[in-house]
N, C-alpha and C positions, 0 to 999 in steps of 0.2 A: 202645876201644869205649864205656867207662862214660861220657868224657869228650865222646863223639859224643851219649850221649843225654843229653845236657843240652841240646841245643839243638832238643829237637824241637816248641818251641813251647807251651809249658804259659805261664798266664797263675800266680799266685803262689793268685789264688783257685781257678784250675779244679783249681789242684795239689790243696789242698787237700782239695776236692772228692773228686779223686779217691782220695786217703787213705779219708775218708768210706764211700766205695763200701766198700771192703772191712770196715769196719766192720759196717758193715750187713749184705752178704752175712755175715761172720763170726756173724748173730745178735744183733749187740747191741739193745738197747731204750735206752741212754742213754750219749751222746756228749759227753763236754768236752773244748774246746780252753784249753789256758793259755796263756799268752807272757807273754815279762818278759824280762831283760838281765841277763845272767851278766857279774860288768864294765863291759865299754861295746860289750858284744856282743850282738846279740838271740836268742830263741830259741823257738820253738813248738813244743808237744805235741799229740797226738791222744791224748784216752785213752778207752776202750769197756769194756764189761762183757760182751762178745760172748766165742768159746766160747773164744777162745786158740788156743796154739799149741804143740806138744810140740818137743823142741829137733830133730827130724827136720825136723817140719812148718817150724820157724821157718827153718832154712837151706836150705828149697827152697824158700820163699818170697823167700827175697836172690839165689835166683837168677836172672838176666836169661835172661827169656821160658821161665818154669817151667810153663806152659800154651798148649797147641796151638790158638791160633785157629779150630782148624776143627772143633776136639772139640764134638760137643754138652755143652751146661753144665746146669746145674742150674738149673731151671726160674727161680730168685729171683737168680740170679746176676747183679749189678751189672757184674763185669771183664770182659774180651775177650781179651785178650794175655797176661795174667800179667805185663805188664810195668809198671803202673802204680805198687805198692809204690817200687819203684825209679827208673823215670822219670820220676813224680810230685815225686820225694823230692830226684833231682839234679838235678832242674829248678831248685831253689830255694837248696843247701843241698849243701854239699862232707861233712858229717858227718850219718850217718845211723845213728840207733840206735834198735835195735828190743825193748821189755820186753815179752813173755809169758808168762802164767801158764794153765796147765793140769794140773789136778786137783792143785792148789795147790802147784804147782813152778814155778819161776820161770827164766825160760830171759831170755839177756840177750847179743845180737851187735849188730856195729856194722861197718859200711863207711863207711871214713875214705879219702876218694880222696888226702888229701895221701900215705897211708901206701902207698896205692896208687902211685901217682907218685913216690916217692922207696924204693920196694925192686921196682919195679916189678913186681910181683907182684900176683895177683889173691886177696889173704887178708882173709875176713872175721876181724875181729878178737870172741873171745867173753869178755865181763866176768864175772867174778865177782859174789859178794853185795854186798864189800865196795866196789866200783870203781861199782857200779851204787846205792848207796847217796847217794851224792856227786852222784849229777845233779841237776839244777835242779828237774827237774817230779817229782811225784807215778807210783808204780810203780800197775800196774793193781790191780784188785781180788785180796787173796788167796788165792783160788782159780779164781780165770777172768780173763781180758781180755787186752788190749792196749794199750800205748802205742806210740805212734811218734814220737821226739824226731828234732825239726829244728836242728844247731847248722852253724855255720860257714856262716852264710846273707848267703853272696858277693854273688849277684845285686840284693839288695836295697842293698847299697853304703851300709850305716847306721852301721858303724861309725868313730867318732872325732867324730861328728856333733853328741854332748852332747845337747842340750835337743829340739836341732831332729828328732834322730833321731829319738827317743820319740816326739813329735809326729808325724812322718811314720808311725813303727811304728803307734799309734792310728791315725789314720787307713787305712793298708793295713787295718788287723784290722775295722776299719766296712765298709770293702769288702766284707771278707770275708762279715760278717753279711748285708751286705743279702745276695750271692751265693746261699749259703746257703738262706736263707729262701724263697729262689725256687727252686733247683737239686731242693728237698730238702720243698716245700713240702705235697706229701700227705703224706709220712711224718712230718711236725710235726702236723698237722691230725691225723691219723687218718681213714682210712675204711672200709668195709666190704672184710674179706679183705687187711688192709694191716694190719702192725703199729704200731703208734703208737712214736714216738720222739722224745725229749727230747733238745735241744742247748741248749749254753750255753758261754758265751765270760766266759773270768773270771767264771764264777760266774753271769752273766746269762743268763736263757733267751733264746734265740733263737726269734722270732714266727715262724709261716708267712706265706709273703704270697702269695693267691690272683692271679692274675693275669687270671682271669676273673671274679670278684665276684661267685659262684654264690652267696651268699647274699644278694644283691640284690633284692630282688624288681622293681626297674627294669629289672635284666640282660633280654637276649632270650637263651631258651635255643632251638637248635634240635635237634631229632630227631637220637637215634645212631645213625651210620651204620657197618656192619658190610660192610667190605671185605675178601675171603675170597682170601686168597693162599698158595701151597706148602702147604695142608693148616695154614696159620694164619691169623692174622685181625687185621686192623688195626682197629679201634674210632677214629668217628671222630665228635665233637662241636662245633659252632658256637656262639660265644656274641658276643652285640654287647653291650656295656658302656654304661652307662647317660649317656645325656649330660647333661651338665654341671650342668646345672640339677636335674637330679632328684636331686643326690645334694651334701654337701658340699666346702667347696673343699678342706679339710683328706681329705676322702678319693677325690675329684677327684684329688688330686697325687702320695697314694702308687698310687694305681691307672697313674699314668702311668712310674711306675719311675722310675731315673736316666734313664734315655735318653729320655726324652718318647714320649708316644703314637704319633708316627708312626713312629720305628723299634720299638716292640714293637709292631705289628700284622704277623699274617700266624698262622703255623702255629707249634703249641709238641709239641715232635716228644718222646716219654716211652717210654723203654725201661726195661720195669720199673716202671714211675711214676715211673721217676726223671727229670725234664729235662735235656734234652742238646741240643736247637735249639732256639731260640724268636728271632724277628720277623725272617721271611723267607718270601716266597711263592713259594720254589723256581722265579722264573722264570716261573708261571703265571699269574701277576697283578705288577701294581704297587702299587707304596704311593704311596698317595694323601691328602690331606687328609679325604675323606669316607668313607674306610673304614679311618680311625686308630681305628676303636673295635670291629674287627672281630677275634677272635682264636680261633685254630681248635686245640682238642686232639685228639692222633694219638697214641693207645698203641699201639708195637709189641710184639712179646714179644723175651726175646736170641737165638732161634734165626733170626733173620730178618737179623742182623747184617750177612752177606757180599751181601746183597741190596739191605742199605739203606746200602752204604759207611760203617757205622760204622768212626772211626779211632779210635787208640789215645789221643786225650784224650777222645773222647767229645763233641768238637767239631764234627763233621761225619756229615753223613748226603744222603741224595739217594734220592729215593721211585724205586722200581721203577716202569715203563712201565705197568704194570697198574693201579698204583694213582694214580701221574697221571694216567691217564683220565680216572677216577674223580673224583679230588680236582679236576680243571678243572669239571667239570657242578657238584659241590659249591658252589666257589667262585662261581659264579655266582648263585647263590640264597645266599648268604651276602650277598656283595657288597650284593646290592641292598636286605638287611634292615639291613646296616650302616649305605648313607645314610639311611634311615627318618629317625632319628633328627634329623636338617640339615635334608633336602629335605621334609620336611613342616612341619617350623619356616620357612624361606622361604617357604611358600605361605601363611603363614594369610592375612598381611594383604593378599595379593590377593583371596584367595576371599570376604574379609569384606568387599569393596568399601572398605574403607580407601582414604583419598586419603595414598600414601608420598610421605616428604619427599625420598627419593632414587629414582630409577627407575636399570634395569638396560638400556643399551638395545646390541644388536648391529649392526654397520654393516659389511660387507666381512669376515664372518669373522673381523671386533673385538669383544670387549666392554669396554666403558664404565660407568662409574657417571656420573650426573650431577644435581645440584641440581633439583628439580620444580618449572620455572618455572610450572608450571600447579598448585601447590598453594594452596590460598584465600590462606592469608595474602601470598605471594609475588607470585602474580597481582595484588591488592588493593593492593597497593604500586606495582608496574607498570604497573595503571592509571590510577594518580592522577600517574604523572613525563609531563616531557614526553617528545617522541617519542627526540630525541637523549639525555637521561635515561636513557629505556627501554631503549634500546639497549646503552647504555655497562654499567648494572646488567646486561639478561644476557651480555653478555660475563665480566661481573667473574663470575659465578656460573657460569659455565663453566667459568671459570680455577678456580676453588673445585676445582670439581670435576672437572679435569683434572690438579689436582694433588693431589689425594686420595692418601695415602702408603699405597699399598695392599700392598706388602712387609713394610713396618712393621707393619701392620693382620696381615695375615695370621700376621707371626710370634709378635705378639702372642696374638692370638687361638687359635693354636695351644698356645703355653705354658703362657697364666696368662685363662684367661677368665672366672674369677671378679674377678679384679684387671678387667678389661674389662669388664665389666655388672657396675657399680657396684649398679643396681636403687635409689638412690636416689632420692627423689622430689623435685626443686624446687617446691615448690606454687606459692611467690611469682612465677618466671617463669611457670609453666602459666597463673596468674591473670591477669598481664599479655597475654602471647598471649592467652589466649582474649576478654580485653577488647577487644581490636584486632578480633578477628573478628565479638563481638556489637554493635560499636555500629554495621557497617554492614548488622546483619540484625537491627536493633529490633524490629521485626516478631514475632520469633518470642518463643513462651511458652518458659518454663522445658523442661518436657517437647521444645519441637521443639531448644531452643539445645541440651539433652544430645543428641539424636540428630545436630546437625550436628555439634560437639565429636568425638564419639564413632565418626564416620566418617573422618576423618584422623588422621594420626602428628603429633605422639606422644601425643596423647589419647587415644584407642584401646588406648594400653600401661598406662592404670592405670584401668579401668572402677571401682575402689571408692571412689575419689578424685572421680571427676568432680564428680558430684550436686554437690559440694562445691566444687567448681573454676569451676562453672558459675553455680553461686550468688554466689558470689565477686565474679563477673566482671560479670552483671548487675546488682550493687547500686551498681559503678564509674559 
């Protein structure tokens, strides 16, 4: 059986994770993890200041499925199953030892599955002072806590590795943090009616990372919405994230997470305030490019569990019919506050009568971008060729712009779009163009040549510049 639940799908962070939970539920206010290499062997600790465990409590706790799913829990209760201590642990890790101290006695068992599989027998093994002396990590605090050491960590396949191992182990343990910092990110923060709590990895504290940028004041917050189910009540909050421009690239990028913005847009599902889904729209919308900035918080409470398919990682959930009603009328007025942010930036330079250098045009249920043969300076050039000239130039400027690398564009622009709006200014070209355009409207004053300047692209994109550009260009 033990052997079966190793394979029930734990990622090495979610395990983690879910160690974590019990932590917390246990009480604690301050969380380290250690890791380092016994040998050429790797190995992790949890250790907490939370209440402990007497040596009763500690071997009902080793035991698989020590809590009835269907019990009502206690109101702050993190677990579901009672199975995580242990599924969490052999998901990762064939040796699993557990130190607790409670009113300053130290209780100290271990499930060793080789010991298991070779007396075939289901015996936890209990250490002494002296045997429990000898581990690698640090014992809990003298009179309260817990550790939970991870050794013979199989799945991770690092051993004999040398250099590269290490390197790899670092790396998994960054993973871990970023997980963390987002799994666990109110209770780093602190907020009202939420205890504050301190993690740290070798010694480093670990950051919260807000995932909606509530203290943004670019953010869109929208109105909490109170969805009233079984005599409990889903809380539910909209926020669209500030684009791109209003905020920096450096915090532009950790806002987009590892996964880039379009897969974390959708709904961040908190049981507990703890995170346990986040960027998926349950089927009731798509993820799209223009509502990658769009991200929805849903507090459940844990008595709503059997209703929301919470499973035993904490990986999966699925809203009640009652409440995706609800959440489709939501998202829809969410949605459209998310394109805001795009589809008002597309319109200026129409409504400002701007003459654009590219137009967007539709033909047969096509859209196209194309070169603005009709833009002054373009035009001004194709007046002056001859007819066969003419012609051959807008073809070539078709071709331009038929082959406009608009996959490349878009995945750019999705990634890295501060790297894409450079925002620098070429003065010396803008001087040149705008020369070409005043010498064949000598005519105008200073005053009319900024207002012709100033109505096409890309003149139009630096109004503080102009006066400047324009003067430039009539002294040519």
């Amino acid at each position: 059986m033990i052997e079966a639940m190793r394979d029930i799908g734990y990622s090495f962070d979610s395990a983690v994770a879910d160690i974590i939970d019990n932590s917390i539920a246990a009480g604690a206010n301050e969380i380290k993890l250690r890791y380092g290499w016994e040998a050429d062997l790797p190995w992790i600790a949890i250790i907490d200041n939370g209440e402990g465990m007497s040596r009763a409590q500690l071997l009902e706790a080793l035991r698989p499925g020590s809590k009835d799913p269907r019990l009502e829990r206690e109101k702050n209760d993190l677990g579901r199953f009672g199975l995580g201590l242990k599924t969490a642990s052999f998901s990762q890790c064939r040796e699993l030892t557990v130190l607790s101290c409670q009113a300053s006695t130290l209780n100290v068992m271990r499930w060793d599955l080789d010991r298991v599989s070779e007396t075939d027998r289901w015996e936890i093994t209990e250490l002494s002072a002296e045997e429990s002396s000898s581990l690698p990590c640090e014992s809990p605090n003298s009179s309260k806590g817990t550790t939970v050491l991870w050794r013979k960590l199989d799945r991770l396949e690092l051993a004999g590795l040398g250099e590269m191992g290490h390197e790899a182990f670092n790396e998994l343990m960054f993973s871990v943090r970023q997980h963390l910092s987002r799994i666990f990110h109110r209770f780093l923060a602190g907020e009202p009616g939420l205890r504050k709590i301190s993690m740290t990895i070798n010694g480093t504290a670990i950051e919260p990372y807000d995932p909606f940028a509530e203290s943004n004041i670019a953010t869109q917050k929208f109105p909490v919405e109170i969805v009233r189910f079984k005599d409990s009540q889903v809380t539910v909050q909209a926020f669209v994230l500030p684009h791109h421009s209003k905020i920096t690239a450096k915090e532009y990028e950790r806002l987009a997470g590892p996964e880039g913005y379009l897969r974390n847009q959708g709904f961040y599902i908190y049981r507990n305030r703890r995170l346990i889904i986040w960027g998926s729209w349950f089927r009731l919308a798509r993820q799209e490019e223009l509502t990658k900035l769009a991200r929805i918080k849903i507090d459940i409470p844990n008595n709503l569990d059997n209703q929301w398919g919470i499973d035993v990682r904490k990986a999966r959930a699925n809203p009640p019919l009652i409440v995706r009603n609800r959440l489709k009328q939501i998202i829809e007025q969410i949605r459209t506050g998310a394109k805001r942010p795009y589809t008002l930036r597309g319109r200026v330079a129409i409504e400002s009568g701007a003459v654009p250098v590219w137009v967007r045009k539709i033909h047969n249920e096509k859209i196209e971008y194309l070169i603005n043969d009709e833009h002054p300076l373009i035009a001004e050039l194709i007046s002056n060729l001859q007819d066969t000239e003419r012609s051959r130039l807008r073809q070539i400027l078709r071709m331009f712009g038929q082959a406009f690398p608009a996959a490349t564009f878009f995945s750019d622009y999705s990634n890295a779009p501060k790297q894409l709006e450079s925002g620098q200014l070429d003065i010396e070209a803008m001087v040149s163009l705008a020369t070409l355009l005043l010498q064949s409207n000598s005519q105008l004053d200073t005053t009319g040549a900024i207002a012709l300047l100033g109505g096409m692209e890309p003149f139009n994109r630096y109004p503080e510049q102009l006066g400047v550009i324009t003067k430039r260009a009539m002294a040519n």
